[in-house]
C-alpha positions, 0 to 999 in steps of 0.5 A: 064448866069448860069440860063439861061443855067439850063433853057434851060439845064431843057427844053431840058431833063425836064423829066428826071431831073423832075425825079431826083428832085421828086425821091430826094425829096421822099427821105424826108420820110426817112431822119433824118431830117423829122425822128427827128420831130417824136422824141420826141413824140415817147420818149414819148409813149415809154418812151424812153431817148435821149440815148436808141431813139438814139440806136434804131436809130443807130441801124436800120441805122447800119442794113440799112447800112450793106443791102445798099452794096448790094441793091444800086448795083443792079441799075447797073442791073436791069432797072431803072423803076423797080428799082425805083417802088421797092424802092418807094414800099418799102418805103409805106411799111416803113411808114406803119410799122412806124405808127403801130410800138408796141414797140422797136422792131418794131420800130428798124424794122421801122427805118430800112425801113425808113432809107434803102428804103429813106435816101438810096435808094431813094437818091441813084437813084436820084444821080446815075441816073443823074450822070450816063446818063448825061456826058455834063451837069453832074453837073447842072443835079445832081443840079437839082435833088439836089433841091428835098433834099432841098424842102422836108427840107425846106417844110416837117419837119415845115408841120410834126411839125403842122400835128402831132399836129392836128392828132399825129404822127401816122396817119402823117406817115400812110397819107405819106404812102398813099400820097406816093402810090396814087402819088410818084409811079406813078409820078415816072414811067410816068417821066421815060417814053422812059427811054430805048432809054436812056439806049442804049445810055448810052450802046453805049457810054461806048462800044465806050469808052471801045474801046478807052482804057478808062475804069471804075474802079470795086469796088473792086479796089476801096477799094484797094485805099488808097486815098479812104480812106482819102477822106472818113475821110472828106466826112462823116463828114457832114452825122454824124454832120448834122444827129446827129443835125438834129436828137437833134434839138428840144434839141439844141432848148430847151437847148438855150430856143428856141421854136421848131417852130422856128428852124424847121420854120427856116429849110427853110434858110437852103433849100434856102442856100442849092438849091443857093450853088447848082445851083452855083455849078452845072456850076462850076462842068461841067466847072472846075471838081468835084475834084477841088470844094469838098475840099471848103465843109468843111469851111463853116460846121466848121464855121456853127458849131463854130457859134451854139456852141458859140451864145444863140441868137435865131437869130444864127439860120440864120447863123448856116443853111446859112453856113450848107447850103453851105457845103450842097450844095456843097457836095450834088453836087460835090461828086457824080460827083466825084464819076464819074469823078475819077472811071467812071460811069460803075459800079457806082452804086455799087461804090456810094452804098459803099461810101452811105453805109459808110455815113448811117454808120456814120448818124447812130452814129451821133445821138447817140453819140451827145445823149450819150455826152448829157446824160453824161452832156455835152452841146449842145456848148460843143458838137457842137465844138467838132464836129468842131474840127472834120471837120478840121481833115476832111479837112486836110484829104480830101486836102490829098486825093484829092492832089493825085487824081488830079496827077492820073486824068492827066492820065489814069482813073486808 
């Protein structure tokens, strides 16, 4: 039985898969998803329009974005438990600034911080890390810790929505500050203990394929692939469409007369699709490949985004974040164990940092886009089935893409 097989899978490497989840889950911080609950009460001491909070957000994204290239390589060099305590540091430091940020300035500063060291440090150890040391079982591992990504959005966003209202929105970044420190950190580290007997193992493993002739591709040859480019075109349509309505939810909400507490309070629906999808993958990717399940993610967005951009009724929301949730879950899954399986795991970090940069890149227009079409009067719908259109680009994109892989993966990894 498929759960039966994660229960022994997660007994046999509980620490290290512990470690993917919570790493996965303190990401949250930094995501758009706990972010834009912050969004309306910082329009409002700044005095800012959905456009102008959309730039600066584009704006410390994009800079996020143009750093993450080079900062994610560097988990191929530097040992994951420094790597990790770094980024955690990092991270304190950004809810530090977030919750004494002055004005505009400061705050492209803060979502800079909170972007690079969250939504992409963060979330780029707890899938590199397990697609890396884990061959057998890649993919219930990446669907372990893909469950810490749904636990922040199912628990974070509605405990930030009550906590904000209790203490504001400034002493509810600087309490995740201190939380993160005293317990993330730490947590972190003692989950990682005898991380070096894995690394030397890892390190045997690849010198044995390397004298096999099987070898991983750089980065640099990746960006000389023209297949990498038409999957992309798929790939991060989900970071732009989910980021940007995440990022305007609580506008979505007011425009079809919906109460913030309700769609935030629905997050969970959305979590709970997401960790079921995942889990189902999981045991398809180690059993039929990554390559085959990524093209089924785009559907179910396209639907999701019909779904909200036609119906008012309140209760759209279960189906909208059902189906957003699926698409999740297998993205969340395939991809980054696509990433391993069509370029090797040798240089990974460096070739997922890119693919992660390029999806920062496009969470960064997604919000102010979807706020630019606001402010020049379109709707919420109106927008929505725009991006739908987008997705069945993206899916004709990624069938084409992925037609070529498979006839490559017959042979050689290059």
């Amino acid at each position: 039985m498929p759960f039966q097989s994660y229960v022994r899978f997660a007994a046999a490497n509980r620490r290290f898969v512990a470690f993917g989840f919570l790493v996965a889950f303190g990401s949250s911080f930094g995501q758009t998803y706990f972010i834009g609950i912050f969004g309306p009460g910082v329009q409002a001491e700044f005095g800012l329009s959905h456009t102008a909070w959309g730039t600066i957000y584009m704006i410390g994204t994009l800079a996020s974005a143009l750093v993450l290239p080079w900062s994610g390589k560097q988990i191929d060099r530097l040992d994951l438990r420094l790597y990790t305590a770094l980024t955690g540091l990092l991270l304190v430091v950004a809810c530090v600034v977030m919750a004494t940020t002055i004005g505009p300035i400061m705050l492209v500063l803060a979502i800079f911080l909170l972007r690079q060291s969250g939504q992409g440090l963060m979330s780029h150890i707890a899938l590199t890390s397990m697609a890396r040391y884990f061959d057998v079982g890649r993919g219930r591992a990446i669907a372990i810790a893909t469950l810490g990504f749904s636990a922040g959005e199912a628990l974070l966003p509605f405990l930030a929505v009550i906590a904000i209202a209790l203490v504001g929105w400034r002493w509810t970044y600087g309490g995740v500050a201190i939380g993160f420190a005293i317990l993330l950190i730490p947590a972190y580290l003692w989950l990682l203990k005898g991380h070096g007997e894995r690394h030397q193992a890892l390190t045997r493993r690849l010198g044995e394929s390397a004298a096999e002739g099987t070898t991983s591709w750089t980065r640099a040859e990746v960006m000389r692939d023209r297949r990498f480019y038409l999957l992309l075109v798929g790939i991060l349509a989900p970071a732009l469409i989910l980021t940007a309505m995440f990022f305007h939810h609580l506008n979505v909400a007011a425009e079809k007369g919906w109460s913030d507490a309700w769609i935030t309070g629905n997050y969970v629906v959305y979590a709970a699709a997401t960790v079921i999808t995942s889990l189902a993958s999981g045991p398809l990717i180690d059993r039929l490949g990554a390559v085959r399940l990524v093209p089924f993610m785009m559907a179910p967005l396209t639907l999701a985004m019909i779904a909200i951009g036609v119906f008012d009724n309140p209760f759209i929301v279960w189906p909208y974040f059902i189906l957003a949730g699926v698409s999740t879950g297998i993205g969340h899954t395939a991809i980054s164990a696509m990433w391993a399986e069509v370029y090797g795991v040798d240089h990974l970090g460096a070739i997922k940092s890119l693919a992660a940069a390029l999806g920062v890149f496009a969470s960064a227009l997604g919000p102010v886009m979807m706020g630019a079409l606001m402010d020049l009067g379109l709707s919420t719908d109106a927008v929505c089935l725009i991006f739908a259109a987008y997705t069945v680009i993206g899916a004709v994109s990624i069938a084409v893409g992925l037609r070529g892989y498979r006839t490559a993966m017959s042979g050689q990894t290059r």
